[in-house]
C-alpha positions as CSV (number, residue, x, y, z in Angstrom):
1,X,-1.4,12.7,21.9
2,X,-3.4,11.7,24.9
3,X,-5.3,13.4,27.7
4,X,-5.0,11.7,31.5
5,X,-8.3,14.1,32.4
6,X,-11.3,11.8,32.7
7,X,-13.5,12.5,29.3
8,X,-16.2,14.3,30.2
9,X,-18.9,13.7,27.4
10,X,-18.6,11.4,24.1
11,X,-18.6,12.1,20.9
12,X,-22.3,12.7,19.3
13,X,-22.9,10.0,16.8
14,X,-22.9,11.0,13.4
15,X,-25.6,10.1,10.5
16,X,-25.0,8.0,7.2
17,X,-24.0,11.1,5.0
18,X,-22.1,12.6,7.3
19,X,-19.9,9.6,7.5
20,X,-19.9,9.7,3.8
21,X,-18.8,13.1,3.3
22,X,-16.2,12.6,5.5
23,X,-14.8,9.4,3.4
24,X,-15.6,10.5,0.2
25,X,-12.2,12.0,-0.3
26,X,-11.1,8.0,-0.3
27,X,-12.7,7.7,-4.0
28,X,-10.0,9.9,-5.0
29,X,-7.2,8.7,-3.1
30,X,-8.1,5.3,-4.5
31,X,-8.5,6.6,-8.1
32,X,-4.7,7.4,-8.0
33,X,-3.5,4.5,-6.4
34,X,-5.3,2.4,-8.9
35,X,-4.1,4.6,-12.1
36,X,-0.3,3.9,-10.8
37,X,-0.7,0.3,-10.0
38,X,-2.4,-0.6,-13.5
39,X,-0.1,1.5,-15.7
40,X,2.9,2.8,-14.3
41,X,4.9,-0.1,-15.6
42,X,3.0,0.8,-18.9
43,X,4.1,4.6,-18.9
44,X,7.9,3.2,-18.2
45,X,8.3,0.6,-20.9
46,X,6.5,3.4,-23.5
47,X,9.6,5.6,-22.9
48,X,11.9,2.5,-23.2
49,X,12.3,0.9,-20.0
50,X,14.1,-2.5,-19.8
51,X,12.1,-5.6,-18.0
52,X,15.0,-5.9,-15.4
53,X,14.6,-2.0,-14.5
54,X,11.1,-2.0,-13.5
55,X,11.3,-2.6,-10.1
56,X,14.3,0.2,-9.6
57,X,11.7,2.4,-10.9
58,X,8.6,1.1,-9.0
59,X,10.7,1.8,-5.9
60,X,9.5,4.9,-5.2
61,X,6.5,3.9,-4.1
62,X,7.3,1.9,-1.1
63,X,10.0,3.8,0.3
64,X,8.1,7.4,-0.1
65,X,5.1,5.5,2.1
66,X,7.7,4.5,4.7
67,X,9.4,7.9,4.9
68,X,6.4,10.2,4.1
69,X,3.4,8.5,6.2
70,X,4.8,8.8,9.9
71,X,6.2,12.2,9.0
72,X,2.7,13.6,8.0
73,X,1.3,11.3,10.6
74,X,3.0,13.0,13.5
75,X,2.6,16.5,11.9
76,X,-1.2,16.1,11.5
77,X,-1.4,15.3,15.3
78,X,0.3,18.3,15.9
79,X,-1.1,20.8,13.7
80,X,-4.0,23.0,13.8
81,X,-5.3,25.5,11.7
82,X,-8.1,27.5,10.5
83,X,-9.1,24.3,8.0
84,X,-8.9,22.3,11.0
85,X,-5.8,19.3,11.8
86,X,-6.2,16.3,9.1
87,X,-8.0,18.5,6.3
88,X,-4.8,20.8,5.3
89,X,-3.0,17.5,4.4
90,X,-5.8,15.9,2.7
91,X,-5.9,19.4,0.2
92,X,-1.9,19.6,0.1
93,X,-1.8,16.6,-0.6
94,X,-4.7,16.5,-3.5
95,X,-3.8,19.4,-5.4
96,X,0.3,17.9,-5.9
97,X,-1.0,14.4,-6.9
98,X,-3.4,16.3,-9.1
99,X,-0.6,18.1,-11.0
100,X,1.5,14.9,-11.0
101,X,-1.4,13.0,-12.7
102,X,-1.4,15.4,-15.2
103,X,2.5,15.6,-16.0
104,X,3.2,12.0,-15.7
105,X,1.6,10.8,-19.0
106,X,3.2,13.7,-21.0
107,X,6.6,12.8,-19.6
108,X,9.1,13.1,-22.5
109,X,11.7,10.9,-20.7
110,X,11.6,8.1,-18.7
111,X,13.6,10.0,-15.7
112,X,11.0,12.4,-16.3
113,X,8.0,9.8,-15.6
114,X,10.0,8.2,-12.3
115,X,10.5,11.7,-10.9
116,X,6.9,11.9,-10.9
117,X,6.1,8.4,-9.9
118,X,8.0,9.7,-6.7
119,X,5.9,13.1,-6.6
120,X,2.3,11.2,-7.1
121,X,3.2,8.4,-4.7
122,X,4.2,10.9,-1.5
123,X,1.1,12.9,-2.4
124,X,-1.4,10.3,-2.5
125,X,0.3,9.3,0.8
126,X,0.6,13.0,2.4
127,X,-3.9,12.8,1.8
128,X,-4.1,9.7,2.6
129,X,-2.1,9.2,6.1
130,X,-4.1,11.7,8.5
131,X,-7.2,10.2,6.5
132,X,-6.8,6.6,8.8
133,X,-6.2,9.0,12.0
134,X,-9.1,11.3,10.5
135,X,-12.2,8.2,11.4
136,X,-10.4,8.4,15.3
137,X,-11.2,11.9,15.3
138,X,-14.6,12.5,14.1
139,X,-16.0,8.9,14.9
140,X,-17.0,7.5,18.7
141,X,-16.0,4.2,19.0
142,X,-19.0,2.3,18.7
143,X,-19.2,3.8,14.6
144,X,-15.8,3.2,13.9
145,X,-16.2,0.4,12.0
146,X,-19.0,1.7,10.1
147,X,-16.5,4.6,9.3
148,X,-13.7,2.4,8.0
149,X,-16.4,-0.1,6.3
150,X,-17.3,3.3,4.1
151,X,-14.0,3.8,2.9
152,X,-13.1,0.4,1.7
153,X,-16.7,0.9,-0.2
154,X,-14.9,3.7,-1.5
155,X,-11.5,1.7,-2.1
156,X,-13.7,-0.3,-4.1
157,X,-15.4,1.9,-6.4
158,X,-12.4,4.1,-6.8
159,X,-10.5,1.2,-7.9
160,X,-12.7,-0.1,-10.5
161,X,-13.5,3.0,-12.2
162,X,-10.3,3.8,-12.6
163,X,-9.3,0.6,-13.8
164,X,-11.7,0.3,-16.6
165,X,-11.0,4.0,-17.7
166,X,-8.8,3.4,-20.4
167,X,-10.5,0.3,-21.4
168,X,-14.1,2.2,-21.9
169,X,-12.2,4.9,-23.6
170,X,-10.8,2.8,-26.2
171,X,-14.4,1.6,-26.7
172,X,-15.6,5.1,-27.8
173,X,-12.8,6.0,-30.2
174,X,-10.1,7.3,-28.3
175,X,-6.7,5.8,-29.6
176,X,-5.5,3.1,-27.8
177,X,-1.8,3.1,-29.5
178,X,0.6,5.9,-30.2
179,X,4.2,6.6,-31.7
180,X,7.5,5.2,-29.9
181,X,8.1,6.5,-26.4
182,X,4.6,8.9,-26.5
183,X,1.8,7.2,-24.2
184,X,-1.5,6.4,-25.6
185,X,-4.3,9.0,-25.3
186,X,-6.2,6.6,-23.2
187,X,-3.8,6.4,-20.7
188,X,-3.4,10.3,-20.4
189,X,-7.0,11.1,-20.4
190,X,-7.3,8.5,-18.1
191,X,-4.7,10.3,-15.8
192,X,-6.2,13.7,-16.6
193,X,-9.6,12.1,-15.1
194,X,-8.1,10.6,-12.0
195,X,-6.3,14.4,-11.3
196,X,-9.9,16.0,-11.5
197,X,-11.0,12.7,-9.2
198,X,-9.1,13.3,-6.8
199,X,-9.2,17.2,-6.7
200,X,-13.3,16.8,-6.9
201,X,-13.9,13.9,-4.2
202,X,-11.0,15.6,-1.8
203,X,-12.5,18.6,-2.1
204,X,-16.2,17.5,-1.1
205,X,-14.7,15.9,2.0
206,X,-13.3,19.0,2.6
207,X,-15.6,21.4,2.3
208,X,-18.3,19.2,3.6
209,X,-16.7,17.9,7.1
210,X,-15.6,19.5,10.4
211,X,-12.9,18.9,12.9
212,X,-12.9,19.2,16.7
213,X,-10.3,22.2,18.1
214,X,-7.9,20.1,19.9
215,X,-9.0,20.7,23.8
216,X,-12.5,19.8,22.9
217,X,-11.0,16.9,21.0
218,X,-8.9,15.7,23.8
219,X,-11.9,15.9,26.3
220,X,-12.7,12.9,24.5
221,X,-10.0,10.9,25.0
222,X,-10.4,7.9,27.0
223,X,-7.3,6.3,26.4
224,X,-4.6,5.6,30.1
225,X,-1.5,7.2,29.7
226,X,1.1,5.1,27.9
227,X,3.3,2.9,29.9
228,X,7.1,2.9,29.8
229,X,8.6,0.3,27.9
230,X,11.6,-1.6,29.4
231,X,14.5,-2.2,26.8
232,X,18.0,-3.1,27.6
233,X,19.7,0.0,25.8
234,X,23.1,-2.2,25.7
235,X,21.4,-5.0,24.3
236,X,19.9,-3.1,21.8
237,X,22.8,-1.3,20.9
238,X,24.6,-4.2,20.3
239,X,21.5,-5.7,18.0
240,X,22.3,-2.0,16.3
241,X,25.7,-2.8,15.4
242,X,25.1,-6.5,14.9
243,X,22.1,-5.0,11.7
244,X,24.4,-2.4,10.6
245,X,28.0,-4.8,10.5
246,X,25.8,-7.1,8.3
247,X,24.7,-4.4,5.8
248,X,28.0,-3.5,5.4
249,X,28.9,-7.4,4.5
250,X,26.2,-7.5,2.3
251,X,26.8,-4.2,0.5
252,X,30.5,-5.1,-0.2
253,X,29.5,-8.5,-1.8
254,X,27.6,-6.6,-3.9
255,X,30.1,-4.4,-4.6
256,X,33.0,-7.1,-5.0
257,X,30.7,-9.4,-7.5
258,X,29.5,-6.5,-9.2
259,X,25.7,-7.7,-8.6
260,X,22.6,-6.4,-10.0
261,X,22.7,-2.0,-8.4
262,X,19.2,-2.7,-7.2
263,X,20.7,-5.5,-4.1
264,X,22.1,-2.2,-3.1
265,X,18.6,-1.5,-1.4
266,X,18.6,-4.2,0.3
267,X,22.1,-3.8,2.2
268,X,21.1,-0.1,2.8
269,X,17.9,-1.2,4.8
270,X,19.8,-3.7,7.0
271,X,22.3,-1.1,7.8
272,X,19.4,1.8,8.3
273,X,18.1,-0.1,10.6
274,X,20.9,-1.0,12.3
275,X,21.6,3.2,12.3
276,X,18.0,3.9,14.0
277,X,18.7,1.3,16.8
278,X,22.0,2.5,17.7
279,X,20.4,6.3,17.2
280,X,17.5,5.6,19.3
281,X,20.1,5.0,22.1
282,X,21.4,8.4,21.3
283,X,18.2,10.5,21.6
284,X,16.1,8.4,24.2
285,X,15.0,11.3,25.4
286,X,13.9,13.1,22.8
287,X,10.9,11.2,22.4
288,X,9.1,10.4,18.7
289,X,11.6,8.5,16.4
290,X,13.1,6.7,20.0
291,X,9.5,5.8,20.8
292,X,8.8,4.3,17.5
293,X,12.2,2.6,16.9
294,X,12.3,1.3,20.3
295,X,8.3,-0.2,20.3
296,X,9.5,-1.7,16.7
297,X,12.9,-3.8,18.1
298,X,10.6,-4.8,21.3
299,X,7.2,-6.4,19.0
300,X,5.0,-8.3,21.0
301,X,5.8,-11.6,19.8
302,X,2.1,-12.4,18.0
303,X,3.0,-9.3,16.1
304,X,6.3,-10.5,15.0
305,X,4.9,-13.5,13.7
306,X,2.2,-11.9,12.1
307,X,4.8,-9.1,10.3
308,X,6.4,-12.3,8.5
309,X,2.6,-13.5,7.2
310,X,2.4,-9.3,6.1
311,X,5.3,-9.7,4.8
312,X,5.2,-12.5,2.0
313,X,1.5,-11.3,1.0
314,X,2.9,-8.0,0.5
315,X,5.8,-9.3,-1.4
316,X,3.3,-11.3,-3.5
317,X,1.0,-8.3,-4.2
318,X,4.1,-5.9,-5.3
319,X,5.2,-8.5,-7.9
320,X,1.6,-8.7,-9.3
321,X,1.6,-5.1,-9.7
322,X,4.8,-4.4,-11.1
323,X,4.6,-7.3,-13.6
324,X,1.1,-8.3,-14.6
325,X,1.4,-6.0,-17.6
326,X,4.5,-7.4,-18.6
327,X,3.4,-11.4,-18.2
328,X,-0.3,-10.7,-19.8
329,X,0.9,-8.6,-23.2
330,X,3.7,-11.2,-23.2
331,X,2.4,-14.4,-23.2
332,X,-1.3,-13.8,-23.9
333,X,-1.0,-11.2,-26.9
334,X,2.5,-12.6,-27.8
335,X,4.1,-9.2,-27.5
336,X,6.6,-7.0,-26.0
337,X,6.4,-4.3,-28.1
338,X,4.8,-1.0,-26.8
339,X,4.0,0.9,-29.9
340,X,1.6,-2.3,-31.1
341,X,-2.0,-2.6,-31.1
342,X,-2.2,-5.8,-28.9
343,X,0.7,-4.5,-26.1
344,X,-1.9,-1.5,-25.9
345,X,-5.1,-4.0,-25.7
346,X,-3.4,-6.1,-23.5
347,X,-2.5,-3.4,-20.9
348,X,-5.9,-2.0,-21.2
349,X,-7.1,-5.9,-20.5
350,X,-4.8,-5.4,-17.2
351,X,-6.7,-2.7,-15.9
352,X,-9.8,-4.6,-16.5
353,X,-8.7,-7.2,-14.8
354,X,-7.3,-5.1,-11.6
355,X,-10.8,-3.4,-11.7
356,X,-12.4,-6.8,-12.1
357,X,-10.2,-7.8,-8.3
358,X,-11.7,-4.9,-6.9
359,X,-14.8,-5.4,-7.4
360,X,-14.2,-9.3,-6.4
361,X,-13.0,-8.2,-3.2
362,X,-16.2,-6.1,-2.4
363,X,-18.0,-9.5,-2.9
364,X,-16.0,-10.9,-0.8
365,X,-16.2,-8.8,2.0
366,X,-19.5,-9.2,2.4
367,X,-18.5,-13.4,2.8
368,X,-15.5,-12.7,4.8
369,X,-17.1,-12.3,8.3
370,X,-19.2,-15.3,8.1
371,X,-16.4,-17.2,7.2
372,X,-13.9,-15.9,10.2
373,X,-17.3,-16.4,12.6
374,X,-16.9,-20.3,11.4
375,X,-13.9,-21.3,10.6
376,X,-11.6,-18.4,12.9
377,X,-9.7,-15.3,11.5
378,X,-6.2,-17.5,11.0
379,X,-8.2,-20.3,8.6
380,X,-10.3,-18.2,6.9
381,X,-7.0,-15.5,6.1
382,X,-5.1,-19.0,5.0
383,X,-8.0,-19.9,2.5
384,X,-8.1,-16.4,1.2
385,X,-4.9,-16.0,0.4
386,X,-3.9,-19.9,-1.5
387,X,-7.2,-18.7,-3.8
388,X,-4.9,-15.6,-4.5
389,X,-1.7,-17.3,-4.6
390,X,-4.1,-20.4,-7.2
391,X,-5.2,-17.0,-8.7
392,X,-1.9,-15.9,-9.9
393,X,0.0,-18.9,-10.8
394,X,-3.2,-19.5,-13.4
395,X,-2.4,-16.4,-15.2
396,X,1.2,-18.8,-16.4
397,X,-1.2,-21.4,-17.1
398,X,-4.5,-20.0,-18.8
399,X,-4.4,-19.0,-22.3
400,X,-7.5,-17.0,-23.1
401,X,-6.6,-13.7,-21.8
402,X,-10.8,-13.5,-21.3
403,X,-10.4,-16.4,-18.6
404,X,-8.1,-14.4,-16.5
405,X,-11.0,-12.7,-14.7
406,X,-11.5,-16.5,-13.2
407,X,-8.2,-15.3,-11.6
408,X,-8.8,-12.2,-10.3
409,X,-11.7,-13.8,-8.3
410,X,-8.4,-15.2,-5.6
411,X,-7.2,-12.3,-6.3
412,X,-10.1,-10.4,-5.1
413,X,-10.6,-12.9,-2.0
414,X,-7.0,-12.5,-1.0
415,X,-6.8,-8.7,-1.2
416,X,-10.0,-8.4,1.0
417,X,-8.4,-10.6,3.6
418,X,-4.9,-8.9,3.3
419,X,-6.8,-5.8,4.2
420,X,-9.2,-7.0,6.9
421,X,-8.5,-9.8,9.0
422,X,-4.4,-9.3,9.9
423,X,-5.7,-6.5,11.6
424,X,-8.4,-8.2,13.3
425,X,-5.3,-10.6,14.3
426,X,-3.5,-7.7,15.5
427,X,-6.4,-6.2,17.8
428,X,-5.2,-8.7,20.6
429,X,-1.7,-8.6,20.5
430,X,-0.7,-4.9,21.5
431,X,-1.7,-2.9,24.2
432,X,-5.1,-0.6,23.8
433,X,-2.3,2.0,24.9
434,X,0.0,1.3,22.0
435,X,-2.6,0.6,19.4
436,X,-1.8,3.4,17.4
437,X,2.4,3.4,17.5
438,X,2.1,-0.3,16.8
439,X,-0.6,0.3,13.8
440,X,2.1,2.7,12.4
441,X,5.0,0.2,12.7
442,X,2.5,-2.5,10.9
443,X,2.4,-0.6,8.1
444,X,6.3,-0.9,7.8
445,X,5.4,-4.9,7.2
446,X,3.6,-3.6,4.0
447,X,6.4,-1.5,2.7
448,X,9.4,-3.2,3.5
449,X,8.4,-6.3,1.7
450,X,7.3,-4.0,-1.2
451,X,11.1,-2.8,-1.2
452,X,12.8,-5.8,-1.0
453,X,10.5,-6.8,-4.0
454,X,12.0,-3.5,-5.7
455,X,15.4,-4.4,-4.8
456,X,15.1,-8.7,-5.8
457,X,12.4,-9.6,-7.8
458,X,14.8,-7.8,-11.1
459,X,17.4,-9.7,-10.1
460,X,15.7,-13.0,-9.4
461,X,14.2,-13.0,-13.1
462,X,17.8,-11.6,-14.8
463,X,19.9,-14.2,-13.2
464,X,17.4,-17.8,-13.1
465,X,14.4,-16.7,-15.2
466,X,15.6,-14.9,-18.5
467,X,14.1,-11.9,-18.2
468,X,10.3,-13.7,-18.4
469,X,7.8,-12.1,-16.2
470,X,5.4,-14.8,-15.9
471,X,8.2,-16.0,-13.1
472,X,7.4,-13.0,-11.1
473,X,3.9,-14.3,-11.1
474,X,4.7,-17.7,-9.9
475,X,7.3,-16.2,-7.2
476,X,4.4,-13.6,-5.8
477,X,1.5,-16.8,-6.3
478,X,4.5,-19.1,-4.1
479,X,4.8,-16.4,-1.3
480,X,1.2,-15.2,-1.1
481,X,0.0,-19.2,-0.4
482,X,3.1,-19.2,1.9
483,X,1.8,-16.3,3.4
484,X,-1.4,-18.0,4.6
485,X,0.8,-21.0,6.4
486,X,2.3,-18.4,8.3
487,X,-0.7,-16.9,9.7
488,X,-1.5,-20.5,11.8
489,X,1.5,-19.4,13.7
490,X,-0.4,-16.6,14.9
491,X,-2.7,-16.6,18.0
492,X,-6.4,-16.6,17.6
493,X,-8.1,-13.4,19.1
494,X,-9.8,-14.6,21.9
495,X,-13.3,-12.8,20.4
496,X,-13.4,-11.2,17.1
């Protein structure tokens, strides 16, 4: 929501700890995030999931993100209470991952565990969405950066913490391997840690941060009203049924060769979006979702060349997530097994090495800006991501599971780039007037490729790659370097 009356004051500029208060709650966010990246696909082969499965499983993830965030995103800017507008969300939101972190681990079933994969994954998101509008609200614009600089310091930390628990737990005594289908007590005191995490650093935020009342908040505002976008409703409509006929096609083909259930996801999101456009015809005037559907069929065209870049790093990440456990117990402690000693030290080894990226990618960080000042945002993105794409094609090649932190180092490069400089890229390719709608519709280019990953990548290894998840690891290393030769398609920001 904007205000057309003229600001008259800005917002007072804030000091070191209060920015840090008010991004603390990050640590925990992060601390969950991390917990279900490194051993979800841990938790689900304990109670007997099959390699091909894991992705229908890890699909949660990305499609409660794509449903949840805008949701609590346009409730947050609407709500106001006597814990202030983003804060109720960021508590709600704590307390249920919290409890989910604490069931998940002690899941007797695997239906159990994927119920509360779903549960965890729309809770760290209902905290974690009006946390990125929450910086906009407290923050003038000349510390904004400073504000969004502290929470990736506390992506970082939260991340490796996290990631090493159940490695430094198995160091002092606690047992690392457990009976079929029951999850190591590493892994659940691991979980239980992350659920008082989160509840502890949320909390602090909390407690420790205010919110401007919404007329004082909107005598800030300095942003010109938005300007009407002009869209061919016919044209669009057509484009609707055009999306929609071609799910259809795609979902009977499925049907007809009896093709792997999870290709179903993919002919469901052609025809959903097909639905939207043809709906957003419908209920033009009803503002929100024709707003949002309508500014996503009409992208500037730097953006829609950037989504496809988004959209193969994405891709590339979601594969190294859902299958790094999988490839590294496999081929480099010659094991599939989940009740042995070396699965169990291999998937701790995993979480060392995510933690390990992390903290790579705070290196890096500091590196990145003197790189984009030299070589431009699009070259410097390009270089990031091949070392991340060289990064996880050497974990098919490198035998000493101690080498694979050499890998993590792309790793670390490209995942500090995937979450910096796209949106330096984007910063002069929308409107100053959109930049918010259009910073919600980018985030669909990191969840939709996450879902198609879901829906293909079990397929892909079934049908060419015998169920070996070192493949996934090529695919994601082939699409992240693909990734960066997609960028140079993008225009430069003329100052960055």
């Amino acid at each position: 929501m904007t205000s057309n009356a003229t600001p008259t004051h800005q917002k007072p500029q804030l000091s070191f700890w209060q920015i840090w208060n008010m991004c603390f709650g990050f640590l925990g966010i992060q601390f969950g995030f991390m917990l279900q990246n490194s051993n979800v696909s841990r938790i689900f082969q304990t109670l007997g999931a099959e390699m091909d499965a894991l992705p229908g499983l890890w699909i949660a993830a990305p499609l409660t993100g794509l449903i949840v965030q805008p949701i609590i995103g346009y409730l947050s800017d609407r709500t106001w209470t006597r814990l202030g507008r983003r804060r109720p969300y960021f508590l709600i939101g704590a307390i249920l991952a919290s409890l989910a972190l604490f069931v998940m681990p002690n899941s007797s079933a695997l239906w159990i565990a994927a119920g509360t994969l779903w549960v965890l994954d729309a809770s760290l998101n209902i905290s974690m969405e009006p946390f990125r509008a929450f910086v906009g609200d407290q923050l003038p614009m000349s510390q904004r950066a400073k504000g969004y600089a502290m929470q990736s310091f506390f992506i970082g930390v939260g991340s490796v913490v996290a990631g090493l628990l159940p490695w430094v737990l198995e160091r002092y005594g606690v047992a690392n391997t457990a009976p079929d289908g029951v999850v190591p007590d590493t892994v659940r005191y691991a979980f239980y840690a992350g659920g008082a995490a989160i509840l502890l650093a949320m909390g602090w935020t909390v407690l420790r941060t205010r919110e401007y009342p919404p007329d004082e908040l909107y005598a800030f505002d300095e942003t010109p009203p938005l300007s009407a976008h002009a869209i061919d409703p016919a044209r669009m409509r057509g484009h609707g049924l055009i999306w929609l006929a071609a799910g259809a096609v795609f979902l009977a083909v499925v049907a007809f060769f009896a093709l792997d259930k999870m290709l179903y996801v993919l002919g469901g999101m052609l025809a959903a979006y097909g639905l939207c456009l043809i709906a957003a015809n419908v209920f033009r005037a009803d503002g929100g979702f024709a707003t949002v559907v309508s500014d996503m069929y009409a992208l500037p065209d730097n953006m829609r060349r950037l989504a496809w870049a988004q959209f193969f790093s994405w891709f590339a990440l979601f594969a190294m997530w859902i299958y790094t456990t999988s490839a590294v117990t496999q081929l480099h402690y010659g094991t599939s097994d989940t009740t042995s000693a070396a699965y169990n030290t291999g998937a701790n080894w995993v979480g060392v090495l995510f933690a390990a990226s992390n903290g790579f990618a705070a290196v890096a960080a500091i590196f990145i800006p003197m790189m984009a000042r030299r070589l431009g945002l699009r070259w410097t993105h390009l270089i990031n991501v091949c070392l991340g794409g060289l990064g996880l094609l050497s974990i098919t090649v490198i035998r000493d599971p101690q080498w694979l932190l050499l890998s993590m180092v792309g790793v670390g490069f490209a995942w500090a780039s995937i979450l910096s400089l796209p949106y330096a890229l984007l910063s002069d390719s929308v409107p100053a007037q959109k930049m918010g709608v259009y910073m919600g519709i980018f985030n669909f280019f990191i969840v939709i490729p996450q879902l198609v990953a879901a829906s293909l990548l079990g397929f892909l290894l079934k049908t060419f790659f015998g169920n070996q998840p070192m493949y996934a690891l090529v695919i994601g290393g082939t699409c992240m370097m693909l990734s960066g030769l997609l960028t140079l398609r993008v225009r430069e920001p003329k100052a960055h």
